[in-house]
C-alpha positions as CSV (number, residue, x, y, z in Angstrom):
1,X,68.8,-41.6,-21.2
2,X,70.8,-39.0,-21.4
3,X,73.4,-40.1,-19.3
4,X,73.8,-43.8,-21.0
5,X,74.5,-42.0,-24.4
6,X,77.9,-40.5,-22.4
7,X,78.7,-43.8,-20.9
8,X,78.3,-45.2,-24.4
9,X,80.3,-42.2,-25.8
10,X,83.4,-42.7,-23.9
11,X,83.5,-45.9,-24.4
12,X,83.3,-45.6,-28.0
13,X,86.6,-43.3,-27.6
14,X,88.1,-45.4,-25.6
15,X,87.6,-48.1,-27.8
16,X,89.4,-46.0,-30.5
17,X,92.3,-45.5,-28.8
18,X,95.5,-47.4,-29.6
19,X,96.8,-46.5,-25.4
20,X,92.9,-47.4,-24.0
21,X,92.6,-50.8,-26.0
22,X,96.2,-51.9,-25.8
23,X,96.4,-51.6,-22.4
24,X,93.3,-53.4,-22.0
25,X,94.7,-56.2,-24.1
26,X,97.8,-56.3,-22.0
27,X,96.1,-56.3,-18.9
28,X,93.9,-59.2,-20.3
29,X,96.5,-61.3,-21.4
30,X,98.8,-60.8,-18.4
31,X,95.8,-62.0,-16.2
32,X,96.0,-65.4,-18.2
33,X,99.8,-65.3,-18.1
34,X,99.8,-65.0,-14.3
35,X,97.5,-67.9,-14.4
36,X,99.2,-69.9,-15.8
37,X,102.5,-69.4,-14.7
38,X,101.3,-70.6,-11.0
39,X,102.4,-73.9,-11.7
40,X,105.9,-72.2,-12.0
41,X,106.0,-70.5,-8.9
42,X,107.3,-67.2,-11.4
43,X,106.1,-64.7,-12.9
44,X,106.1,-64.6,-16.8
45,X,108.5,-62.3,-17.3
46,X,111.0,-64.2,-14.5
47,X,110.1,-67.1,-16.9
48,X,111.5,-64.9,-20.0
49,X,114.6,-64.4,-18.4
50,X,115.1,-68.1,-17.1
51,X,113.8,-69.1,-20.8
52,X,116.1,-66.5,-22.1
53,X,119.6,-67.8,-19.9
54,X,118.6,-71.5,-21.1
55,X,118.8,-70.8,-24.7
56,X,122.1,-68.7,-24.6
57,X,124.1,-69.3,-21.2
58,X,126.7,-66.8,-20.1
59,X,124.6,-63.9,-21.6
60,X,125.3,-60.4,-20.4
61,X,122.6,-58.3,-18.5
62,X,122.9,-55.5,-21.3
63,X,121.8,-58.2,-24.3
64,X,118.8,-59.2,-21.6
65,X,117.7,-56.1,-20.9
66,X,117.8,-55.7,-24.9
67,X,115.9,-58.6,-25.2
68,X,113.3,-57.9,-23.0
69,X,113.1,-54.0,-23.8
70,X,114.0,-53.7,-20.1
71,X,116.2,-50.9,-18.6
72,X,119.4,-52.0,-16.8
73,X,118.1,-51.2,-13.3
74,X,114.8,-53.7,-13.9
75,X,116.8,-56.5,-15.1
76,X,119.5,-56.1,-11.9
77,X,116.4,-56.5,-9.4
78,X,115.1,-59.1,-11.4
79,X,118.1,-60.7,-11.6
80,X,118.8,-60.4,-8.1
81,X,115.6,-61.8,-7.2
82,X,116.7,-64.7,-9.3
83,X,119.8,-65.3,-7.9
84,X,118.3,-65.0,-4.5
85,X,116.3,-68.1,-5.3
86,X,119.0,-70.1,-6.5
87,X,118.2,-69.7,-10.5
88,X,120.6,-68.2,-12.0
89,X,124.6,-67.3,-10.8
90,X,126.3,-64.2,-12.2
91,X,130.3,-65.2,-13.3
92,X,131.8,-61.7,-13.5
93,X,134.3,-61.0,-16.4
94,X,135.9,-57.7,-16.7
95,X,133.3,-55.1,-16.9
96,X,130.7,-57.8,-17.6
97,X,128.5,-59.9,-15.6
98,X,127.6,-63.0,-17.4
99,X,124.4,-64.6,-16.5
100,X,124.4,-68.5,-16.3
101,X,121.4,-70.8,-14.8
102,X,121.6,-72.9,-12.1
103,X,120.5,-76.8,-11.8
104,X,117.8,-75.7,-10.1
105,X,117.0,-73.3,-12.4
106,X,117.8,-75.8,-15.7
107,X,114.8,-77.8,-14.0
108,X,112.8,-75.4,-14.0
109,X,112.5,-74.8,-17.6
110,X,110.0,-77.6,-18.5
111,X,107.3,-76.4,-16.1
112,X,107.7,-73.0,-17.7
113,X,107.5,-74.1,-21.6
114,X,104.5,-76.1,-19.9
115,X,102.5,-72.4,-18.9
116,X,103.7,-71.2,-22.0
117,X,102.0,-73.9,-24.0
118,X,99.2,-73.4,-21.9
119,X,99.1,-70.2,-22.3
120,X,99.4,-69.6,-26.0
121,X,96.9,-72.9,-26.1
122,X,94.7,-70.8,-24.2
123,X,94.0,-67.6,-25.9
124,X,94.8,-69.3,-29.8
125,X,91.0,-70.9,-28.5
126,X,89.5,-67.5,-28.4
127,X,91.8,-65.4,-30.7
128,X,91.2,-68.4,-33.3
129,X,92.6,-68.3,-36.8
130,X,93.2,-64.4,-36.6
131,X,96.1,-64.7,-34.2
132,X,99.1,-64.8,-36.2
133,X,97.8,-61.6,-38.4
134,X,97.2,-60.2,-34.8
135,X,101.2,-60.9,-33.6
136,X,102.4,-59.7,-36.5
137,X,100.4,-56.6,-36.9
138,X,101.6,-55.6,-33.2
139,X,105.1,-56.3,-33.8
140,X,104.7,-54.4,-37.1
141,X,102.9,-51.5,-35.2
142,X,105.5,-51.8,-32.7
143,X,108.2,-51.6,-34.5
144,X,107.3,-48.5,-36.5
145,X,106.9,-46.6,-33.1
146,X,110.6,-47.7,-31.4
147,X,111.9,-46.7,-35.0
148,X,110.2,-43.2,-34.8
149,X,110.2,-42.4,-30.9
């Protein structure tokens, strides 16, 4: 017995840890994104980007990375990766390299809103009514630690 009242100890410390439960929530939620996103052949986060080029063509990487709270050197191989498939096309301008999407990538912006919908459709069924205090109590939380770290 004395050994399940340590197993039950840690996890009540884990479970009182802002790093332990909202990793765990990441981890959760980034399962379902994957999931969905199959129908895309992308991951989510190559579906930001695409998502992000769509709504504001000729964007620089620096205002992506921004966007994404992304370092330069991630957005390059992710851009890259994008280019490589025939996405996106870089148009270079001075010191800037503007990111605009393809055809082929313009088409592919309806199956992605489609995982997104599925997505967010997906965990509003289990997260319920208490989802937007949820979202806005992260971003709040989140928010407060960029501005302080």
């Amino acid at each position: 017995m004395k050994d399940g009242n340590k197993v039950s100890d840690i996890n009540e410390e884990l479970r009182g840890c802002l790093y332990f439960t909202s990793n765990r929530l990441s981890r959760l939620i980034g399962k379902m994104a994957n999931e969905e996103f199959r129908i895309t052949g992308l991951s989510p986060t190559y579906g930001f980007l695409i998502s992000i080029v769509n709504k504001r063509e000729g964007i620089t990487q620096k205002e992506i990375g921004k966007t994404l709270h992304m370092t330069p050197s991630t957005i390059t191989r992710f851009i890259d990766k994008l280019e490589n498939k025939g996405f996106i096309k870089r148009v270079t301008e001075g010191k800037n390299s503007l990111i605009y999407l393809t055809d082929e990538g313009k088409s592919l912006q309806v199956e992605i809103d489609k995982a997104w919908n599925n997505l967010h459709k997906r965990y509003s069924e289990i997260i319920g009514e208490d989802e937007e205090k949820i979202v806005e109590i992260i971003n709040r939380v989140t928010s407060k630690i960029e501005e302080n770290y």
